[in-house]
N, C-alpha and C positions, 0 to 999 in steps of 0.2 A: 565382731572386733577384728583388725588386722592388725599383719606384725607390722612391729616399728621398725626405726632405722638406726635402733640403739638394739646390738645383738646381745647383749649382758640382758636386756629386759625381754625379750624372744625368749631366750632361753629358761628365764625365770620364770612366764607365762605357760610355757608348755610343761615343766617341770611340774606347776601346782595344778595347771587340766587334766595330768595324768597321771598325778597323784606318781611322780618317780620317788622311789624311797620307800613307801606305802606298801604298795600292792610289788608281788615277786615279780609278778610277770611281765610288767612292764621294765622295760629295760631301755638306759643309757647306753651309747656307745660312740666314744668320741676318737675321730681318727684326722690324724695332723697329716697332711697332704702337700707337699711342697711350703711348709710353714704358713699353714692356711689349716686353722681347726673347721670340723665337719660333724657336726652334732644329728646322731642318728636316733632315732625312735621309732621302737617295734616293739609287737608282742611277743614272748617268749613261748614257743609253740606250732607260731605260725611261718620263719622265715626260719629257712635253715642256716647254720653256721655260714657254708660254697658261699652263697648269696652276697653275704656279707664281703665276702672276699673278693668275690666280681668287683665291688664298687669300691671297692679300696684299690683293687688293679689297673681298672680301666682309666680310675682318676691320674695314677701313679705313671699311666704307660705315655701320658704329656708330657710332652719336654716340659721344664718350669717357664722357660718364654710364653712359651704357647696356653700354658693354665693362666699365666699373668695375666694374658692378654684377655680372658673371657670376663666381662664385663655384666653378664645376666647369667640367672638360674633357666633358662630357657637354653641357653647358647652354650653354657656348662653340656644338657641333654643330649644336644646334637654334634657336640665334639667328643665327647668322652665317655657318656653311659651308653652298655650297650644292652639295658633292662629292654624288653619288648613293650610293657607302658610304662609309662612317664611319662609326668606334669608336672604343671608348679601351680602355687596357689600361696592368696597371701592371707585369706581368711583362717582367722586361727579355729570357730570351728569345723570347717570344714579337713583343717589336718588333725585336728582331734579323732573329729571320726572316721577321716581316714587308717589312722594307726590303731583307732578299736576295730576296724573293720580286716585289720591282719597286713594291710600297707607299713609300708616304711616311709616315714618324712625325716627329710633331711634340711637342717637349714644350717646357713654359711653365715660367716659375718662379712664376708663380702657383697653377699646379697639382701633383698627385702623381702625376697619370696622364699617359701619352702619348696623341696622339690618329693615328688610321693612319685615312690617307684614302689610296680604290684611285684614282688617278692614272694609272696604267702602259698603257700601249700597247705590245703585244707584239712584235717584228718576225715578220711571216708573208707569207706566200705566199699564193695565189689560192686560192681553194676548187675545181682543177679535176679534172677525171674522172680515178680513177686508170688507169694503165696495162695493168694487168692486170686489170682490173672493166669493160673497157666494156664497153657495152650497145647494141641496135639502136637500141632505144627506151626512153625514162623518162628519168627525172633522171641530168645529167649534173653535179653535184656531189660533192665527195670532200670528207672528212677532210683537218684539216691537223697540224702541231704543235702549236699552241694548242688548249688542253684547252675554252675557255671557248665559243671559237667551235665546235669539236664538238657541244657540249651543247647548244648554238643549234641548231646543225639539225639537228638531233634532233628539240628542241622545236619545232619550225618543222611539224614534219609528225606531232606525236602533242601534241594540245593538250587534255592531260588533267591536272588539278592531283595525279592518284595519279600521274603519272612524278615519281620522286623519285631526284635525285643525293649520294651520301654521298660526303664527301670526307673522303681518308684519306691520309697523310702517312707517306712510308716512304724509309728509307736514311739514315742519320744525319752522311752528310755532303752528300749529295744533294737529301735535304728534298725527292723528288719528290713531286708530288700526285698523288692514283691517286681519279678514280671510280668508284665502285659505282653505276649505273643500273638502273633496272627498275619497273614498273610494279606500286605495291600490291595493287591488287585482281586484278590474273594471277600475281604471282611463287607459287611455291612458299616456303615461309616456313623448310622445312629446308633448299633447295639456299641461299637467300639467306645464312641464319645460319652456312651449313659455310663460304661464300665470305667471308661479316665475319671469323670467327673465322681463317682462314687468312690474312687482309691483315694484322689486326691485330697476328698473334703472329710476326710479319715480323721477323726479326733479321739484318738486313744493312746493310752500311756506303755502299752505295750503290748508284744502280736508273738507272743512265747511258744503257744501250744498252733499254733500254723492256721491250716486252712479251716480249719470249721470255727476259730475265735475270727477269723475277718468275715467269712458269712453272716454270723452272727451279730457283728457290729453293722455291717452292709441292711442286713434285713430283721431289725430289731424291733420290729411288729406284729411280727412272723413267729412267735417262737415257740404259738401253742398247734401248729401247723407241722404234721409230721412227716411231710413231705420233701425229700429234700429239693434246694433251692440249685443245685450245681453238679456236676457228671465229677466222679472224684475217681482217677486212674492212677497207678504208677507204671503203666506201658509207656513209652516213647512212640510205640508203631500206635497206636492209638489215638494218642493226640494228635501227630502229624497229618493222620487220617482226613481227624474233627478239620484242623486246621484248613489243609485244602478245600476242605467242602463250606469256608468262609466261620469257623466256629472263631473266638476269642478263648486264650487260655492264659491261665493264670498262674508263674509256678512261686512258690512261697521258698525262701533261703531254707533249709533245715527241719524242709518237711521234702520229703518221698513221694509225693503225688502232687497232682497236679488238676485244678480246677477249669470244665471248659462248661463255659457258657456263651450264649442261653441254651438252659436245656430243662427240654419236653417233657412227660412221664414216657414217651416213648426211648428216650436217650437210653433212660436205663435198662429197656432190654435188651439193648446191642451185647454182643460179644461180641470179641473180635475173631474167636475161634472160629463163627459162621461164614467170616472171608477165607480163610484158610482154606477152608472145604469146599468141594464141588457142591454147584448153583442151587441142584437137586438135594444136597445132604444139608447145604444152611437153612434153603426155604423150609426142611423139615424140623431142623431145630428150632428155628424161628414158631414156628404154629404148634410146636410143643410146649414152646415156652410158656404160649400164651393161654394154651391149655390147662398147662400145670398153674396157671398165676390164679385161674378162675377157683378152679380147684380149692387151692390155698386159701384162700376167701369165702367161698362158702362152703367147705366141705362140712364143717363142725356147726354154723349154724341151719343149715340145711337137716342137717342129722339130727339137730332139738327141734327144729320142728319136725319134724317127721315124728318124732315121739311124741308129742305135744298132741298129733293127729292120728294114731295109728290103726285110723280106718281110710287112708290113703294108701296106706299098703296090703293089699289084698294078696292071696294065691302066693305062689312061689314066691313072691316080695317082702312076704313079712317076718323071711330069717333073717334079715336088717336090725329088726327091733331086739332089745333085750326080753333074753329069757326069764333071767334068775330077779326078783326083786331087790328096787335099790332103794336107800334111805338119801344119801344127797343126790342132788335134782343134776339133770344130766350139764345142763349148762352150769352148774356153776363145779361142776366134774372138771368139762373144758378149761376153767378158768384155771384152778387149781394145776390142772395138767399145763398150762400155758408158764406160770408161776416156776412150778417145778424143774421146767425143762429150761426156761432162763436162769436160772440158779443153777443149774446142771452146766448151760453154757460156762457161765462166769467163772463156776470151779475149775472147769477145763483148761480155761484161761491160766487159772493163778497155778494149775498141778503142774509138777514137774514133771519131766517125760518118763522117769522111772517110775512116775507112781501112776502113768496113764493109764495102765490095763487094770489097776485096782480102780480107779475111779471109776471107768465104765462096767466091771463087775456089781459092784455097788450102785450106781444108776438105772443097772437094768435090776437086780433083784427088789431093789424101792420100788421104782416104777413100773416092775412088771407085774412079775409072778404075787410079790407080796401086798400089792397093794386090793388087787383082783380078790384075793384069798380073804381079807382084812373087811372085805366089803367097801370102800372108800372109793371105789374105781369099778365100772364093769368094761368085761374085755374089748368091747366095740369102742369103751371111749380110751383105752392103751391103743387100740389099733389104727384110730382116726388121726389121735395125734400123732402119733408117730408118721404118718401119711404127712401130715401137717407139716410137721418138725424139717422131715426128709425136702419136701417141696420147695421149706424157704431156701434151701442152698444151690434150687435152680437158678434164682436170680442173680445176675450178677452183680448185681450193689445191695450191701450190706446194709445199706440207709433205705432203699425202696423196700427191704424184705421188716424190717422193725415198722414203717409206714402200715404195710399190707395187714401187718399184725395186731395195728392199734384199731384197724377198720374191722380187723375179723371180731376183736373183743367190743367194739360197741356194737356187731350185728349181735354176738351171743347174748352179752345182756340187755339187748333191747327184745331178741325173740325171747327169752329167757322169762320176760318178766309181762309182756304183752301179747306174745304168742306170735301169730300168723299177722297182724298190723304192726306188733311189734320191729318185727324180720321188714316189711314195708316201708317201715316209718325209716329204720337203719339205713336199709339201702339209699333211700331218699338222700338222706342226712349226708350219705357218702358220696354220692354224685356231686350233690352242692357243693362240698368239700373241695373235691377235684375241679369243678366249673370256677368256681371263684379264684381258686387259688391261680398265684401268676407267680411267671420267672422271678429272677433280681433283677433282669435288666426290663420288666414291664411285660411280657407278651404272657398269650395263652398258655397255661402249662398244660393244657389239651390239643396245643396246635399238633399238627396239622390239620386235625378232627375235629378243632374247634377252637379257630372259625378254618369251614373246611377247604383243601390245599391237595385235592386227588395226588399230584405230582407229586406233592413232599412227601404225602401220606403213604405212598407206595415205596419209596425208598425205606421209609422206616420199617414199614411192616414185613416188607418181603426182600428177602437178600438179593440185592445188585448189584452191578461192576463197579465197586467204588472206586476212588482216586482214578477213574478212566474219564477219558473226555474226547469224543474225536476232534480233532484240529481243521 
């Protein structure tokens, strides 16, 4: 619908889209300018008082000939506002959602068009390190909720006029903004088009809780697959990284991180702390990681069987096995223990920090001493897990360490209840798992390894000169 060229019904149409009267925080504000009313709309919140005063100034600083004389909402802009953006537009909703979006639309009765000057000042927080991303060394800045300051430091550290941000508008009552980011001349031009083509054809009524509800809607086939589908970061030196090396990223209004695809099950062992560090200190982190990942996956069902057989452990090997007689079966010990410790996490979650040293006193005396003592637990399966526990916090995605987790609980109860085919059959199960499983944008979520890619495969596995390129 557009405005008309009767201002008594403009103004009566914006009045009832925005509900003025209604709701507090939308606000009227009419300012008479050389006997010429000036009908303003903004949310209360987002544009400060100064603001307002600018465009009541700048209008004012016209001689009255010279206001006379402007004939457009356009020519209004370039005579007398001196906002850094500003538009006009005649669609009514498109100034609707301008002014939900923290914009000020102004219409004149001299005109047919509104004019939307960006005014808004967002409420945000500090740009600081996230919690789960530090680093020994390098940039200690983070993502925030503002979409706009994201894309600032971004730009702040890849100052290339091919990084280019497309902005796309999803949930129909939401009206979130969603960036598509990436770098012209590196992106891939079919992962970028499968990603336009999947925002665009977005049929949802609203995108509240960020990036894992557009995953979700993107790949909603997927949802018994515990894998995740997307690299989720709140670094900026991170993304920038992806970016150059041709990634697409995605950052969502009012969420702190930022989605880059496609990505590998290799993506998620990056750290960025491994560039930080000398060649010789990342490639060792790196083959640790990979180390500790094996580890985490079969440490506990390797250890039921081994009980299961304990005439595989002969001679000095068989202080492995338990001494003391148990009444529950060792694998369904690990379950219990797996159970426990996620319920351990979640409390940790919701504990206040005053009451954090009680909590972990209480954790360890359930889970340790007392459980051992009770019979309910023998001490190799407190000691496993706990290995366990400690392991998942090598990974750095918090999404690949619950994945890892769901593969260790169907080895346990597969060796648990079949034995040594059982532990076989699991493994099996978990390769397919991973083989089948694909990106969102279509590829192998085994590439580079499959189908195999020596060159890429090397980059990921072993730390190299990133962002370097000789010229």
């Amino acid at each position: 619908m557009k405005l008309t060229g009767n201002f008594k019904t403009n103004v009566e149409l914006l009045q009832n889209e925005l509900n003025v009267g209604k709701t507090f925080d939308v606000l009227e504000r009419i300012i008479d300018v050389h006997n010429t009313k000036f009908y303003c709309y903004y949310l209360d919140g987002f544009v400060k008082d100064t603001n307002m005063e600018y465009v009541r100034r700048d209008m004012y600083n016209l001689k009255k000939e010279d206001f006379e004389s402007i004939s457009s909402a356009k020519e209004l802009i370039e005579k007398a506002l001196s906002s850094i953006e500003a538009s006009t537009d005649s669609d009514l909703s498109s100034i609707v959602k301008a002014v939900l979006s923290g914009q000020t639309a102004i219409i004149c009765e001299k005109f047919n068009e509104a004019l939307i000057l960006d005014y808004r000042t967002y409420p945000s927080r500090s740009v600081d390190e996230p919690d789960k991303e530090k680093v020994l060394r390098g940039s200690h800045d983070g993502f925030v909720e503002t979409i706009v300051f994201n894309t600032a430091l971004i730009r702040r550290r890849i100052r290339d006029p091919k990084l280019i941000f497309e902005m796309h508008t999803i949930g129909e009552i939401s009206q979130t903004d969603v960036a598509i980011g990436y770098l012209d001349s590196k992106v891939d031009k079919k992962t970028l088009n499968k990603v336009k083509d999947l925002i665009d054809n977005l049929k949802i009524k609203a995108l509240t809780l960020g990036d894992e509800s557009l995953l979700e809607v993107l790949m909603p086939k997927n949802r018994l697959n515990p894998f995740p589908k997307a690299r989720y970061t709140e670094r900026p030196d991170v993304v920038a990284a992806e970016i150059i090396e041709g990634k697409v990223v995605i950052l969502i209004d009012n969420t702190p991180s930022a989605l880059i695809l496609p990505a590998s099950i290799f993506d998620f062992f990056q750290s960025i702390d491994d560039y930080y560090l000398p060649v010789v200190t990342g490639n060792y982190l790196k083959m640790l990681r990979y180390f500790v990942l094996l580890a985490n996956i079969f440490l506990t069902p390797v250890y039921v069987l081994l009980t299961d057989n304990p005439q595989w452990l002969v001679g000095k090997l068989s202080f492995l096995l338990p001494k003391d007689p148990y009444v529950i079966p060792i694998f369904l010990q690990f379950i219990l223990a797996e159970i426990a410790i996620d319920g351990l996490k979640l409390a940790s979650l919701n504990t206040p920090n005053s009451l954090g040293t009680s909590l972990s006193i209480i954790g360890g005396l359930i889970l340790g001493d007392y459980t051992v003592q009770t019979g309910w637990f023998t001490p190799q399966t407190i000691l496993y897990m706990a290995i366990v526990a400690l392991t998942s916090f090598v990974q750095p995605s918090i999404e690949l360490g619950f994945a890892l987790k769901f593969n260790r609980v169907i080895l346990l109860i597969a060796t648990g209840l079949f034995g040594t085919w059982g532990f076989i059959v699991g493994v099996i199960l978990n390769i397919i798992m991973l083989v089948t499983t694909k990106t969102i944008t279509g590829e192998r979520y085994l590439y580079p390894l499959i189908p195999f890619n020596w060159k890429a495969l090397k980059k990921v596995i072993f730390r190299t000169r990133k962002q370097i390129e000789k010229r």
